[in-house]
N, C-alpha and C positions, 0 to 999 in steps of 0.2 A: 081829435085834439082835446076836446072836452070831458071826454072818457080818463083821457092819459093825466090832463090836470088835477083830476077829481083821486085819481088815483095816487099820484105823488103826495098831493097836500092829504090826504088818508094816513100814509103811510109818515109822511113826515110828523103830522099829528101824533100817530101813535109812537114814535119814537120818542117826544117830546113827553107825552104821560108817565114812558115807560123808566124813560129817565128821570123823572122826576121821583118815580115809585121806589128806582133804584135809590136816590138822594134820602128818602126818608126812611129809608134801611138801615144808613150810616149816622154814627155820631157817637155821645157821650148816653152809655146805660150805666144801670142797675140793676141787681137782679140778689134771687136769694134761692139756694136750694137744700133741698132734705130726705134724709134716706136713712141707709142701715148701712153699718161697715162693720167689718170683719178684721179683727189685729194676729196677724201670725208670727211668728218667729221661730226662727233656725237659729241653732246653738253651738257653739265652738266646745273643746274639751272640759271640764271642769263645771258645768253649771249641770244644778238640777233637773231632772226631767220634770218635774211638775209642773214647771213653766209653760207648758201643751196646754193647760187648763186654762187658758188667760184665751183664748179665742170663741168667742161668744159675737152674737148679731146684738149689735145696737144702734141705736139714734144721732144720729147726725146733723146739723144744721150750719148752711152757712150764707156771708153776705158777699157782696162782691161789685166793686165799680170798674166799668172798664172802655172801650172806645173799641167801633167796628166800621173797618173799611171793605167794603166789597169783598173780598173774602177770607178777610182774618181780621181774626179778633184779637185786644192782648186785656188783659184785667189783671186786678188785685183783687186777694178776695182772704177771708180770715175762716176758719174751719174750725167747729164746735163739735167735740164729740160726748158722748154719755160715758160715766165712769163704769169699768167691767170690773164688776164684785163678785168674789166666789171665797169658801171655805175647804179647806184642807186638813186632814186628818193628820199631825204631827208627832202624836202616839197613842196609847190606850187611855189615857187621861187630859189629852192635851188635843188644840184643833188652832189653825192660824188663819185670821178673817183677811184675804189679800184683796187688790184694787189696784187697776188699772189706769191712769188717764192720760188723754192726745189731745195738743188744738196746735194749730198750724197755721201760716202764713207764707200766702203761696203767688207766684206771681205764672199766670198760667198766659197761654197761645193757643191759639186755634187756628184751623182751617176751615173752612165754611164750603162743602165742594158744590151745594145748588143755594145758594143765598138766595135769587130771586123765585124761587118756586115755594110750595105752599109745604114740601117735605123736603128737607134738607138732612145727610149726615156728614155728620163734624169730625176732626181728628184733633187733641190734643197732648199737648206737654204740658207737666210745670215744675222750679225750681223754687225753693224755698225754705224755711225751717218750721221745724217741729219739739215742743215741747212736749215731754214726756215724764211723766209721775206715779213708778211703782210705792204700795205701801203696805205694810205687814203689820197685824198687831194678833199675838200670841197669849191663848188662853188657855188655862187649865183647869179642871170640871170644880176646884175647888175656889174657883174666880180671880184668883191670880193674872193680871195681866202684867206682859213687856212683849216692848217694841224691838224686834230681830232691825236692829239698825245695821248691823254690819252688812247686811244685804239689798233691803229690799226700800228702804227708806233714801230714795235716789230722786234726783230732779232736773237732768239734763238735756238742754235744748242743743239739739242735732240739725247738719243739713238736710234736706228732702230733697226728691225728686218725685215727678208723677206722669202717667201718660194714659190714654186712653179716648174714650169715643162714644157716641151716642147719635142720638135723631131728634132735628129742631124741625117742630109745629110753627109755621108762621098765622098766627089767628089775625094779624094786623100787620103794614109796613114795621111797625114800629112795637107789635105785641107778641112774642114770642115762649112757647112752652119749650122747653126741654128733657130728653131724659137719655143715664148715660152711666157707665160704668168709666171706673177709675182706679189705677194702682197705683201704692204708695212707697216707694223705701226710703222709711225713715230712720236710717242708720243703726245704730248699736249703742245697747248699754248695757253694762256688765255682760261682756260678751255675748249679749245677743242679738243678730240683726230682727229688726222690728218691722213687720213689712202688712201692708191692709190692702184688704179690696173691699172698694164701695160704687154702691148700686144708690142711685140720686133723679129726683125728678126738680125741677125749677122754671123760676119766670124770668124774662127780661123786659125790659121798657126802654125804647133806645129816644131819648129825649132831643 
């Protein structure tokens, strides 16, 4: 009988920790992450080919507040990326200095499929917009500059969507690493759909 007591109140113990370890998994975070992304785009009839040259690795940073219940998560979160600059040869005397840039605001989901264990991988979605700003400025060896407006001087914010997945570190109930790949389609402009994959590591702090 003694044996059997010792043994329930063990276990009821341990339920009672483990719940509570659970409890301090959930709540209101923070977090921030950062990487490289990649911008592609497929082209409908009529647009240049040169526009292939706009896909380049850069920097990325973002913030993001959000609330997690035992196995999903939902956040808000704003996406910084670095401008993609490059040069193009226009003709034997002439070259055009082009520029890319993306920031986004996105409202993302998750699944969490081992929350309480120390490795966990994640699935998510997210919906949202993207701002978007191609820009051209055209030179000639004699220093002559103008702006190709009628094309590339554009500044329109698109719906997005995103989906993708990674692997969360739990260092603490409440102190989590992440890291994760994610694709982007951020719609069209001047006939081109704009689509990224990013590769991103980040923290949470679930308060």
């Amino acid at each position: 009988m003694k044996k059997l007591l010792l043994t329930a109140s063990a276990l009821i113990l341990g339920m009672g920790i483990s719940t509570a370890a659970n409890a301090d998994c959930n709540g209101i975070y923070l977090g921030v992450r950062g990487g490289g992304v990649d911008h592609n785009y497929s082209k409908s009839s009529g647009v240049s080919s040169n526009m292939k040259e706009l896909d380049k690795t850069k920097f990325m940073m973002s913030g993001f507040i959000g609330y997690r219940y035992n196995y999903w998560r939902t956040e808000l979160e704003y996406v910084w990326r670095d401008k993609n600059d490059w040069r193009k040869n226009t003709g034997v005397r002439a070259h055009s200095d082009l520029g890319f840039k993306s920031y986004s605001y996105m409202w993302n989901n998750y699944i969490d499929f081992a929350p309480y264990h120390w490795i966990s991988p994640y699935a998510g979605v997210g919906l949202g917009f993207t701002k978007m700003k191609f820009t051209s400025t055209s030179t000639n060896d004699d220093g002559d500059v103008f702006d190709n407006t009628w094309f590339f001087n554009n500044s329109p914010t698109r719906f997005t969507w995103s989906v993708g997945g990674g692997l969360t570190v739990k260092v603490t109930n409440r102190f989590n690493v992440d890291a994760g790949y994610r694709y982007y389609d951020m719609g069209a402009i001047r006939k081109m759909e704009v689509h990224a994959h990013e590769i991103y590591g980040g923290i949470r702090y679930v308060f």
